[in-house]
N, C-alpha and C positions, 0 to 999 in steps of 0.2 A: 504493500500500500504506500501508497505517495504522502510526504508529508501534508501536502493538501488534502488528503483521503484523513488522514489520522485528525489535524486540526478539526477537520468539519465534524468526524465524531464524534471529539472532545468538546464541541459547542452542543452539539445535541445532548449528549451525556449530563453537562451542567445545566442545561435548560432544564429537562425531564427529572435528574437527580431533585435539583434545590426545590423545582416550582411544581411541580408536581407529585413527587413522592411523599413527602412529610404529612399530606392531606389523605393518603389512602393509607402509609406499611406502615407498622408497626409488630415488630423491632426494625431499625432503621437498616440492620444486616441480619442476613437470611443466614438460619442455621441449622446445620445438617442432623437432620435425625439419626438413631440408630437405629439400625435395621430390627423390628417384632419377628417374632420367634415363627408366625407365621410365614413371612418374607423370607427366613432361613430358612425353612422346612419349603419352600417353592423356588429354594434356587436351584435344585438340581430341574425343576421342570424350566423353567426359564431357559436352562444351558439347552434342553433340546429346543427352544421353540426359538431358538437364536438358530437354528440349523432348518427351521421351514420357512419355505420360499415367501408364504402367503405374506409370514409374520414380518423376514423382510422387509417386505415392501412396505410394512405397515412402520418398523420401526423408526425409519428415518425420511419415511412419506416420497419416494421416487422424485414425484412434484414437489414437496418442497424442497426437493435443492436447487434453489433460487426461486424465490417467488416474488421478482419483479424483473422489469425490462432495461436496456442498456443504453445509456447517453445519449446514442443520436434517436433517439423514440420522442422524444419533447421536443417542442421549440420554445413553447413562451412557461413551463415549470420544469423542474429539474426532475432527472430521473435517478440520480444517483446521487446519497451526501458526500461520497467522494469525491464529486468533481465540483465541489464549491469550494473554496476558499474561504474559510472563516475566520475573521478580524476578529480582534482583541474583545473579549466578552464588556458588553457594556449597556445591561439589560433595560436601565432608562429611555433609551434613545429609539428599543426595536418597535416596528411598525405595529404589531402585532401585542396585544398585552397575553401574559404567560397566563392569565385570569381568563381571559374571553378562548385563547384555545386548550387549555384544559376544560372548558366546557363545550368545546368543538368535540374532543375527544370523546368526550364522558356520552355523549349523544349514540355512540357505537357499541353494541354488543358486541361482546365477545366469547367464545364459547370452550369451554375446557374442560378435560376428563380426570373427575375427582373422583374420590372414596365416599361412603356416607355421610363420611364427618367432612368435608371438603376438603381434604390433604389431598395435592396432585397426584397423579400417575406420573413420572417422568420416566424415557427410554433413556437407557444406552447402547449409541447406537456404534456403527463402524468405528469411528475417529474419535471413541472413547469419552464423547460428550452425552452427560447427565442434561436432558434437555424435555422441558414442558413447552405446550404449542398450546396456543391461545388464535382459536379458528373465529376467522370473520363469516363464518357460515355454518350457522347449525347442520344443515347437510352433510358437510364435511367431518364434521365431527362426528356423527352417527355413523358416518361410513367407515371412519377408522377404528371406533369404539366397537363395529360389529366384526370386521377384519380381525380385531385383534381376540377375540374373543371366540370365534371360528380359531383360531391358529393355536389358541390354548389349549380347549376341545383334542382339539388333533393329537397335537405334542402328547397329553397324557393319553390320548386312549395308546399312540407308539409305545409310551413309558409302561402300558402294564404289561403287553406283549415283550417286554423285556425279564425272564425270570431272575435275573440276577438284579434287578434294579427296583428298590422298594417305593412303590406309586401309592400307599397306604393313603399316606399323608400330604399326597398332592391334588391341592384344587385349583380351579380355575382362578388363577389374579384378578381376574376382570368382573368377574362374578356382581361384586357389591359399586363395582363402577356404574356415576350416572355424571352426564351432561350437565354442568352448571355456567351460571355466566356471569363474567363482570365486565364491568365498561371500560372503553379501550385506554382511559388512562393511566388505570391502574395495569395494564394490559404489559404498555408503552414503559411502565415506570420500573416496572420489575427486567423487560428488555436493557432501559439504560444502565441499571446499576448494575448489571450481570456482564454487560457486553464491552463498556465503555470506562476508564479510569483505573482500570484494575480492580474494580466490583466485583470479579468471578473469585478473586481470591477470599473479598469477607462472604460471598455465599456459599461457601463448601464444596465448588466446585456446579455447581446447578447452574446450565443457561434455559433461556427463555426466549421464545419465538413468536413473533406473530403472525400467523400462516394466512395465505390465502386460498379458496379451492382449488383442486386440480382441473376444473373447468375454467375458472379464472386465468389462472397460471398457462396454460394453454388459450385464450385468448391472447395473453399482453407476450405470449413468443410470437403469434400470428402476427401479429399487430407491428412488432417490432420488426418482425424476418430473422429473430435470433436463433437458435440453435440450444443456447443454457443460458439458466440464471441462477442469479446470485442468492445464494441462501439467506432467510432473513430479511428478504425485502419484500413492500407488500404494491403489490401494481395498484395504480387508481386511475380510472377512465374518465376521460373530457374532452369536451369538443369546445374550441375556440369559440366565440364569441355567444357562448349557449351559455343564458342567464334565468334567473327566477324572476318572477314578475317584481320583486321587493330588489332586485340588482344583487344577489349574490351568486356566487359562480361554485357550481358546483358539482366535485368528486366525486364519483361512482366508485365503488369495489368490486362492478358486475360490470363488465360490457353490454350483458344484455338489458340491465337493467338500466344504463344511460339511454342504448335504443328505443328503448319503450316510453321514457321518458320523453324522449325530443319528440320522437310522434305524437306522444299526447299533446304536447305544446302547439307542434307546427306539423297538423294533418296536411298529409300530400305532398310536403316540402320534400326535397332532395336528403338526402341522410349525408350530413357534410363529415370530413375525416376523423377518425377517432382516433386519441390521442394518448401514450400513457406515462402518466409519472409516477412516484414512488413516495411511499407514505413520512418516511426521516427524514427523507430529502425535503420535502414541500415544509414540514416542522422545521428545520433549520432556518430552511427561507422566511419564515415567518417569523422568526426571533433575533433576526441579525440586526447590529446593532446599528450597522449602515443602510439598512434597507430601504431604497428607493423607490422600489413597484408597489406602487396604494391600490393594487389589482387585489395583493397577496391580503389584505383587509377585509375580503369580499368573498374570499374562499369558504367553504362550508363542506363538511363530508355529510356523504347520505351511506346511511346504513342499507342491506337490503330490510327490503318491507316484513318479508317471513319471518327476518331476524329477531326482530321488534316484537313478535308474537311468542314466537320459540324462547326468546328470554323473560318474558311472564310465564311461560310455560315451566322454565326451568326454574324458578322462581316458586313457583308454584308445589313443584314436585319437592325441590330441596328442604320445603320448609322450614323449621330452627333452625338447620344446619346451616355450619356457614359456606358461601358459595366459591369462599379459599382459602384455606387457610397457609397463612406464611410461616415457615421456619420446621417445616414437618414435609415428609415426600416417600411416594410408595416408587423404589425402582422397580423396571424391569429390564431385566440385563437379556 
């Protein structure tokens, strides 16, 4: 990474760490549990289901390694925080107050696969990262949550057909897993302090991801003409000069979902190009302290619509529980 790639991170990191975090985590650093006697008594099933294909693909999500587009995809917002150049932090002067987009953020479900008691699931996957994914699409989450959950299934029924290998005591991990959700700044905040400043050291090694669908993710490479992306990044779709009737300009997470949108706006019109930029990247730009484009004022993310329901839903289902708990994590190796 280019010193300009690390600056820019280091500016997002400070943003998200001071102005955003203190308001959702507590403890201010995440801390590693130790593994429940259940979790030891399922690590021999874990080691097989590290050897089925399905599970795989579930571990480290295929699609999300990269889940956004590359530099030349944007013209008028950035697709990558690496390619910005971040000046000297001087949070009075940015265009953007850390107040009105922390409540840009907070407007977004996001969707994660906990325990009853809300403690994550986190994988580890290939590259030996302990890693929770916070999905901008309740679909997507159901789809890995049943993926992984089939690949358990499996693993043990292999494990009893083994007579040397004692399956007494092995159950499904995923068994008492459900879908909960919190909003994307808490989402966003756990991303900066894991990812950016040396964060990964006070949380025990745990990163955190903000995923986008594998449908998604497969638009913004169409879109781009790319080939891969960059893990950790989240695509948002726009079209140029496509405004809300109040003048704000506004972020899609769906390609299909701007589509449908500009239709309902402008029946019959021509569907003009679709565009895509990257979710840290546009945050950055929003909080630079030289920032010139009073465009970036105007911005607004739209969540998808099902989303919005699915998270009363999960809501719903969780009830007392909480819908995450920080400083507690069930792996699956």
């Amino acid at each position: 990474m280019s010193a300009c790639g690390k600056c820019g991170n280091l500016l997002v990191f400070i943003f998200l760490f001071f102005h955003l975090g203190d308001a959702w985590l507590q403890p201010a650093c995440l801390l590693t549990a130790q593994p429940s006697r259940q979790q030891r008594k399922n690590q021999q099933l874990s080691a097989s289901i590290m050897n089925n294909d399905d599970f795989l693909c579930f571990s480290r999500r295929e699609a999300i390694f990269g889940a956004v587009c590359a530099a030349s995809a944007c013209v008028t917002l950035p697709s990558f925080a690496e390619d910005v150049v971040a000046p000297e932090v001087k949070p009075a002067g940015q265009l953007v107050s850390t107040e009105k987009v922390a409540a840009l953020l907070r407007a977004v479900p996001t969707f994660s696969i906990v325990d009853e008691r809300g403690v994550p699931y986190m994988v580890v996957g290939e590259d030996a990262k302990v890693t929770c994914y916070f999905f901008t699409d309740y679909t997507e989450a159901k789809r890995i949550l049943s993926a992984a959950r089939r690949s358990a299934d499996k693993a043990i029924k292999q494990a009893k057909k083994d007579p040397e290998q004692s399956s007494e005591d092995l159950t499904n991990p995923w068994l008492e897993a459900r879908i909960s959700t919190v909003p994307l700044d808490f989402a966003a905040t756990l991303v900066s302090r894991t990812m950016f400043g040396g964060g990964i050291r006070r949380s025990g090694g745990n990163y955190f991801q903000v995923a986008s669908s594998q449908k998604d993710i497969e638009d913004a490479l169409a879109i781009t003409g790319k080939e891969d992306l960059t893990e950790g990044k989240v695509p948002l779709f726009y079209m140029e000069h496509f405004e809300f009737r109040n003048g704000d300009t506004p972020l899609y997470f769906s390609w299909g979902q701007l589509e449908k949108a500009f239709r309902k706006e402008n029946p019959g019109e021509k569907l003009p190009e679709v565009k895509v930029s990257e979710l840290f990247a546009v945050l950055l730009e929003m909080v630079r302290p030289d920032g010139t484009d009073t465009d970036l004022q105007k911005l607004v993310f739209v969540p998808l619509p099902e989303s919005l329901t699915k998270a009363k839903q999960c809501q719903k289902e969780g009830g007392k529980a909480s819908p995450f708990v920080v400083g507690e994590r069930n792996i699956i190796l």
